[in-house]
DRENDO-1510 file (C-alpha; in Angstrom, 1 decimal, always signed):
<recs>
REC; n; res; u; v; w
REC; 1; UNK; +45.5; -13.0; -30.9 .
REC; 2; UNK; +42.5; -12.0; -28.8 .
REC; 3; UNK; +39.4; -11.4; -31.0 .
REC; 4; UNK; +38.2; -7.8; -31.4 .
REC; 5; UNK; +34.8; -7.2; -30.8 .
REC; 6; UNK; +34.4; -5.5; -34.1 .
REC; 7; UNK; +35.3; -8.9; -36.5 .
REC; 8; UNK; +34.6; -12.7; -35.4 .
REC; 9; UNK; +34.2; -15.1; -37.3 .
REC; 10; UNK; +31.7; -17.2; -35.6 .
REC; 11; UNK; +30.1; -14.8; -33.2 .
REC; 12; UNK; +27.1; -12.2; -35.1 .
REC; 13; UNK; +29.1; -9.0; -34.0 .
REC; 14; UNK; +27.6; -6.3; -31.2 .
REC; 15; UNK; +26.1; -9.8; -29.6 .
REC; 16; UNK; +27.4; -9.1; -26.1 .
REC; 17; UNK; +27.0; -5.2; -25.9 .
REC; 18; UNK; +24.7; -3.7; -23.2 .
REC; 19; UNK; +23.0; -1.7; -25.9 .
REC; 20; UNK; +19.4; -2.7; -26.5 .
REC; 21; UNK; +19.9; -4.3; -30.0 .
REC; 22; UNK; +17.5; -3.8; -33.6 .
REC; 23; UNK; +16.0; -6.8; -34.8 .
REC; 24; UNK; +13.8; -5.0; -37.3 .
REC; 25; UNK; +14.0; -2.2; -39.0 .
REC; 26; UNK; +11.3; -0.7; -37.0 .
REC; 27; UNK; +13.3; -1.0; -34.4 .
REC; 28; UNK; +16.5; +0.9; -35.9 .
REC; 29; UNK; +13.9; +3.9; -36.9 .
REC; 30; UNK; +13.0; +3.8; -33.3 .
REC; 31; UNK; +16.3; +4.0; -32.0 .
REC; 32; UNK; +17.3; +6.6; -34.6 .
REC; 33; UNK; +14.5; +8.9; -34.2 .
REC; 34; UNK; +14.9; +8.6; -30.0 .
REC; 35; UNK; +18.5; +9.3; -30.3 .
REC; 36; UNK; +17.3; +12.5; -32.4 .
REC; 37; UNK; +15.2; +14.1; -29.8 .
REC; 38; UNK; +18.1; +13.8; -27.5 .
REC; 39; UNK; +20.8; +15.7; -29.3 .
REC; 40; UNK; +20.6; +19.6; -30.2 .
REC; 41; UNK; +20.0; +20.0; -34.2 .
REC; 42; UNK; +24.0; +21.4; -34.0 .
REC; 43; UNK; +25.2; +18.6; -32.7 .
REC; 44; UNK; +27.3; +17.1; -35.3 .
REC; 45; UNK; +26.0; +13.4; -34.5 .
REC; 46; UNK; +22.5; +14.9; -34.8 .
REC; 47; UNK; +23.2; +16.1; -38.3 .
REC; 48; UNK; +24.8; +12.8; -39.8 .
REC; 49; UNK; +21.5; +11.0; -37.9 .
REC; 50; UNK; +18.6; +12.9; -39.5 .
REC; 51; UNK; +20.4; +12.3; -43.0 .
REC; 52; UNK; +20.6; +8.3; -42.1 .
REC; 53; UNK; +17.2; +8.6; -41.1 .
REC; 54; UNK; +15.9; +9.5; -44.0 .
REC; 55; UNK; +17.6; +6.8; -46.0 .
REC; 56; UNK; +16.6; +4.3; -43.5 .
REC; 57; UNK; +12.7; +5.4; -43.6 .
REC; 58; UNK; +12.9; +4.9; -47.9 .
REC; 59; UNK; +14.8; +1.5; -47.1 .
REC; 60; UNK; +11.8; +0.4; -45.2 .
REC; 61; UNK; +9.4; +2.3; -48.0 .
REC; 62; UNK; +10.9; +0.4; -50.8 .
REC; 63; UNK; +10.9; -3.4; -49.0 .
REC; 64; UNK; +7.3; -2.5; -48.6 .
REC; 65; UNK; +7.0; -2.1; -52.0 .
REC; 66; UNK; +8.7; -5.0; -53.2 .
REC; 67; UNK; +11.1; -3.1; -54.8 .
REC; 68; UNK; +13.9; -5.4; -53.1 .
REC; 69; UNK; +14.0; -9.3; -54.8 .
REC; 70; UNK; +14.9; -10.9; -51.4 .
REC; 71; UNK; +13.2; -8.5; -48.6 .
REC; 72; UNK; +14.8; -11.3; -45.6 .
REC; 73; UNK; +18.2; -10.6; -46.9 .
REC; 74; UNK; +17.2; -6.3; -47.7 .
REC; 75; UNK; +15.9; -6.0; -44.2 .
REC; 76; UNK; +19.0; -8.6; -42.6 .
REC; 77; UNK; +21.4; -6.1; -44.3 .
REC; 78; UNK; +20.3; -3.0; -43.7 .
REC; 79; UNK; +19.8; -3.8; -39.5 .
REC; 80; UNK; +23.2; -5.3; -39.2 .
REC; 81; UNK; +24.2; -2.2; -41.4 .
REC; 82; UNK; +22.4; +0.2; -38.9 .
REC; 83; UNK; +23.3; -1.4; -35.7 .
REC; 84; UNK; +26.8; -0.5; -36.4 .
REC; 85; UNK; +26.7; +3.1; -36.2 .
REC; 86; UNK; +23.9; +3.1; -33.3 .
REC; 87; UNK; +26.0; +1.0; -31.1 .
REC; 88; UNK; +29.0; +3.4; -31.8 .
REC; 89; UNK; +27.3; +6.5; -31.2 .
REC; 90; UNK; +24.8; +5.3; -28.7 .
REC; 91; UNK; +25.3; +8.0; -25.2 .
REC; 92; UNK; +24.5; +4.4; -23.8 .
REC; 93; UNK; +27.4; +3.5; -20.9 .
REC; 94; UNK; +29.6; +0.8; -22.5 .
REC; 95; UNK; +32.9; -0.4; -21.7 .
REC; 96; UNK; +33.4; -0.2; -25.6 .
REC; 97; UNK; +35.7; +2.3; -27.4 .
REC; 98; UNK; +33.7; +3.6; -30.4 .
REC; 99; UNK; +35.6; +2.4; -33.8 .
REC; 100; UNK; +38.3; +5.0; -35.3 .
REC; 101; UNK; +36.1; +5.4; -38.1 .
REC; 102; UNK; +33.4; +7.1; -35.7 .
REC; 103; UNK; +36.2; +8.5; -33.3 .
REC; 104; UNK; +36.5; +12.1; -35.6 .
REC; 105; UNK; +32.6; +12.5; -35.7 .
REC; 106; UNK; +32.5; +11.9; -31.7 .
REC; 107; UNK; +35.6; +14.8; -31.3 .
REC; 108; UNK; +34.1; +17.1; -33.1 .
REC; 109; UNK; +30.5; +17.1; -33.1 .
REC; 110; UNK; +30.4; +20.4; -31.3 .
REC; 111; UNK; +33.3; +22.5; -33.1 .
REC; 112; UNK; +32.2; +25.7; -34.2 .
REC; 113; UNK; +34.6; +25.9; -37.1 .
REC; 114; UNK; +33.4; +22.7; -38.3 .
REC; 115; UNK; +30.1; +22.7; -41.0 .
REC; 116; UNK; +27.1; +21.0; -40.9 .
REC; 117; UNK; +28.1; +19.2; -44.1 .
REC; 118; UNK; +31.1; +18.3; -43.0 .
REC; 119; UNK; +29.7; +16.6; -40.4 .
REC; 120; UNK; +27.3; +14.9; -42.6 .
REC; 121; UNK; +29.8; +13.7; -45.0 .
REC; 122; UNK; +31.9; +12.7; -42.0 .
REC; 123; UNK; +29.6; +10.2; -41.0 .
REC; 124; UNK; +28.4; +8.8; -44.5 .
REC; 125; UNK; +32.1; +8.4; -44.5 .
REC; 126; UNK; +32.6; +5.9; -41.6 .
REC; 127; UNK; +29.1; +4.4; -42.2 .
REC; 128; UNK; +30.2; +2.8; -45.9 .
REC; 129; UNK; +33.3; +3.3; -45.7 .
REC; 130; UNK; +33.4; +0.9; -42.7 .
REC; 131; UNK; +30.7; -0.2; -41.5 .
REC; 132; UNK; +28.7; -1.3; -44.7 .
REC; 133; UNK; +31.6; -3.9; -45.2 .
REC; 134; UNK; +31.3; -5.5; -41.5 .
REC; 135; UNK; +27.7; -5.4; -42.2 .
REC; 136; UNK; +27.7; -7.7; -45.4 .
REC; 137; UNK; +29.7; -10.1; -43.7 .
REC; 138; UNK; +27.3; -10.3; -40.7 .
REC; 139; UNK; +24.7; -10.5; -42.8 .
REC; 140; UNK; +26.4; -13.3; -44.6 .
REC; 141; UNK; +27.1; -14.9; -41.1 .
REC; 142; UNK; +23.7; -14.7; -40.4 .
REC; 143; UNK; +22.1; -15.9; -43.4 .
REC; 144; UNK; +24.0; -18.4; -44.4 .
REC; 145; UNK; +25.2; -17.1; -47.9 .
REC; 146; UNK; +27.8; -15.8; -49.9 .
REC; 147; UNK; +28.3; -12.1; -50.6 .
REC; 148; UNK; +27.7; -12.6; -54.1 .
REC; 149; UNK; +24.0; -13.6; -52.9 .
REC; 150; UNK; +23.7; -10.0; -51.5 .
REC; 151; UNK; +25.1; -7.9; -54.3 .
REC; 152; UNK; +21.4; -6.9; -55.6 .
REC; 153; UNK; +20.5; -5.8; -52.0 .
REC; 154; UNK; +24.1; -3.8; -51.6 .
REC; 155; UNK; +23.8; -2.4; -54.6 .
REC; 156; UNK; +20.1; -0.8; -54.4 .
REC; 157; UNK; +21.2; +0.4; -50.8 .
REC; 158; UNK; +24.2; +1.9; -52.0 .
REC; 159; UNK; +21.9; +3.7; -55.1 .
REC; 160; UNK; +19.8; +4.9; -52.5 .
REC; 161; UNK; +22.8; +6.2; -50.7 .
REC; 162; UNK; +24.3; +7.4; -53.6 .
REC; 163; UNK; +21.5; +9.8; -54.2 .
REC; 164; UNK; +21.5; +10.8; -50.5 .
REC; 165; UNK; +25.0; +12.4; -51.3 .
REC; 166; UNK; +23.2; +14.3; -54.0 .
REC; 167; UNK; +20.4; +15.6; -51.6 .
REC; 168; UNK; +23.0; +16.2; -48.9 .
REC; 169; UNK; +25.0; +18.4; -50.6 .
REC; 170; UNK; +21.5; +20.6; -51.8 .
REC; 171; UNK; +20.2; +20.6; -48.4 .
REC; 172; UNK; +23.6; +21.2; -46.7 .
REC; 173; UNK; +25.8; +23.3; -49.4 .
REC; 174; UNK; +26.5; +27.2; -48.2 .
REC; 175; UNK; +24.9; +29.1; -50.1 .
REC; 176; UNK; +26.9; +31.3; -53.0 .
REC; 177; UNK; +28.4; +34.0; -51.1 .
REC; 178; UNK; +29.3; +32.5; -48.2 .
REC; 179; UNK; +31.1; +29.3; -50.5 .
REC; 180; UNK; +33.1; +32.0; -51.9 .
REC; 181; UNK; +34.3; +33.0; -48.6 .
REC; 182; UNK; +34.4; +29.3; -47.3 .
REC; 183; UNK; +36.7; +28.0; -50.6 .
REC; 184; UNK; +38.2; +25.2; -49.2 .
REC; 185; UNK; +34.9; +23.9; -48.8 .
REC; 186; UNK; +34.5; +22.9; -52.5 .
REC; 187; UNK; +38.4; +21.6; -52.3 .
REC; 188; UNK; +37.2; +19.0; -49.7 .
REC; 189; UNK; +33.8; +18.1; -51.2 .
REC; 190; UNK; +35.7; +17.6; -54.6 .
REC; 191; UNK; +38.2; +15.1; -52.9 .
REC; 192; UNK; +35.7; +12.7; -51.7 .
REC; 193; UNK; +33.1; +10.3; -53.8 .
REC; 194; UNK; +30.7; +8.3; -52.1 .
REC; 195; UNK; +30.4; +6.0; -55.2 .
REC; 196; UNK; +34.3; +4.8; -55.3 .
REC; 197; UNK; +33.9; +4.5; -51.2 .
REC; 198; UNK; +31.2; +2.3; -51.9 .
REC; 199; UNK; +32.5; +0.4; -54.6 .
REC; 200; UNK; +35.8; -0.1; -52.5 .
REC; 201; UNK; +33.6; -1.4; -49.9 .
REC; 202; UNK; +32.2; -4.2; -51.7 .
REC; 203; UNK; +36.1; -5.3; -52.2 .
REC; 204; UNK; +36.6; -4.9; -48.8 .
REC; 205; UNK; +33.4; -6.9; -47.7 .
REC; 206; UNK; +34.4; -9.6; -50.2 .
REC; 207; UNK; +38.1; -9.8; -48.7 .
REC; 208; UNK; +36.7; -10.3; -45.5 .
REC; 209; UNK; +34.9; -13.3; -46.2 .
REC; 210; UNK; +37.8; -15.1; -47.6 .
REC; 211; UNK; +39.7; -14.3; -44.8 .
REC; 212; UNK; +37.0; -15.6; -42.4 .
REC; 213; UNK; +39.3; -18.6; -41.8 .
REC; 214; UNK; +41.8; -16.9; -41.0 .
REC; 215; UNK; +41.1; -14.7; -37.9 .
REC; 216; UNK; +43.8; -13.0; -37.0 .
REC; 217; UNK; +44.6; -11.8; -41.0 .
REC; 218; UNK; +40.6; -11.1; -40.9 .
REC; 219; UNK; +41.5; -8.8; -37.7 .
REC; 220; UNK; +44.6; -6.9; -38.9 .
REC; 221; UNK; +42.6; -6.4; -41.8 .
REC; 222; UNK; +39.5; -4.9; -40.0 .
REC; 223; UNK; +41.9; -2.9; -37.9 .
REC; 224; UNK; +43.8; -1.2; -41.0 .
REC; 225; UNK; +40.3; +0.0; -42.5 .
REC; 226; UNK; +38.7; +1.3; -39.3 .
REC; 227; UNK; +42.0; +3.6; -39.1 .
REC; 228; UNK; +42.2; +4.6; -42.8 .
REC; 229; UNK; +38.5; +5.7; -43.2 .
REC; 230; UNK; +38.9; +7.4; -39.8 .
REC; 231; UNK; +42.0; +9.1; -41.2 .
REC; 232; UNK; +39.8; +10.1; -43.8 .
REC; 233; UNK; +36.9; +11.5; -41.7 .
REC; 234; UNK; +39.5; +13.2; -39.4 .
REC; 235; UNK; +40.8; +15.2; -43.0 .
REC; 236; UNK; +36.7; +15.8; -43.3 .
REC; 237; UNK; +36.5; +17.7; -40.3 .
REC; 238; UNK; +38.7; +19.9; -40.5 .
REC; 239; UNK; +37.4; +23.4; -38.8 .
REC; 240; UNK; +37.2; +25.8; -42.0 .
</recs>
């Protein structure tokens, strides 16, 4: 079976793509905050990217710091984990079909009927619930380790994450009067939790490496969780 571009087992994934690629995470804050000040504050892409933004900035605050025990492998994971999203949302020409997971956000960045947090939780959606995993195993690839080697550094991003839901929802909620018209809001936000996403993406990233032997299982594999957390993110976005 031909090789997808979005698992391989000995190629670092988004090698070939025409998209100017992050080596630092300098360089992802550049390319976040350039794609910024080319999309309307509306745009639904926009809103997901000045939320990942944020996270990324107190990423590159806390290596600083020290707060991370291994800052190579903190830095390695969180630019493979950006690098994912940027190539699939880039406006850059490529002869590359965004992943499913990103396909919903893409649609309907521009719907009226859609919120801005749903579009935020849309994208924190395909970001962990996809992306993160393909991103521990590049980073693995990369590094030359196991994932159990990067479990500190996935966990403390996905704390920092974790909390982002928190701030999201503050920054993002309607306020009361217009919830109580909107209802099905609070339905939707109650039937999603970035914590169990997360933790289901550590499983996930930890199958993958197994399967690293075995391509085409690796694949199918990678193909069935692109669609269902772009299932997901579809059911997210539903105009309300």
């Amino acid at each position: 079976m031909p090789q997808s571009p979005q698992f391989s087992p000995t190629v670092e994934p988004g090698a070939d793509t025409a998209v100017p690629l992050a080596a630092s995470v300098d360089d992802v804050l550049a390319r976040m905050r350039a794609l910024d000040a080319t999309l309307p504050p509306q745009d639904g892409v926009a809103v997901f990217n000045r939320v990942y933004l944020a996270v990324t900035q107190e990423v590159d605050r806390r290596i600083d710091r020290g707060r991370f025990p291994d800052p190579r492998a903190a830095v390695t994971l969180d630019v493979r984990f950006a690098r994912r999203y940027l190539d699939a949302v880039d406006p850059a020409p490529s002869d590359r079909r965004a992943p499913a997971c990103w396909r919903p956000l893409l649609q309907f960045r521009r719907h009226p009927g859609v919120r801005p947090l749903q579009f935020a939780l849309a994208g924190v959606n395909a970001h962990i619930g996809h992306d993160l995993a393909l991103a521990v195993v590049d980073a693995c690839h990369s590094l030359g380790c196991e994932p159990a080697e990067l479990e500190d550094e996935f966990d403390r991003v996905g704390d920092l994450l974790v909390s982002l839901e928190e701030r999201v929802r503050e920054e993002l909620m309607p306020g009361p009067d217009l919830l109580q018209i909107v209802d099905p809001l609070t339905h939707l936000l109650g039937s999603w939790s970035l914590e169990r996403a997360r933790d289901a993406t550590w499983t996930a990233a930890r199958a993958l490496w197994a399967l690293r032997r075995l391509p085409d299982v690796a694949q199918e594999f990678t193909e069935r969780l692109d669609t269902a957390v772009g299932f997901a993110g579809r059911m997210m976005l539903t105009p309300l």
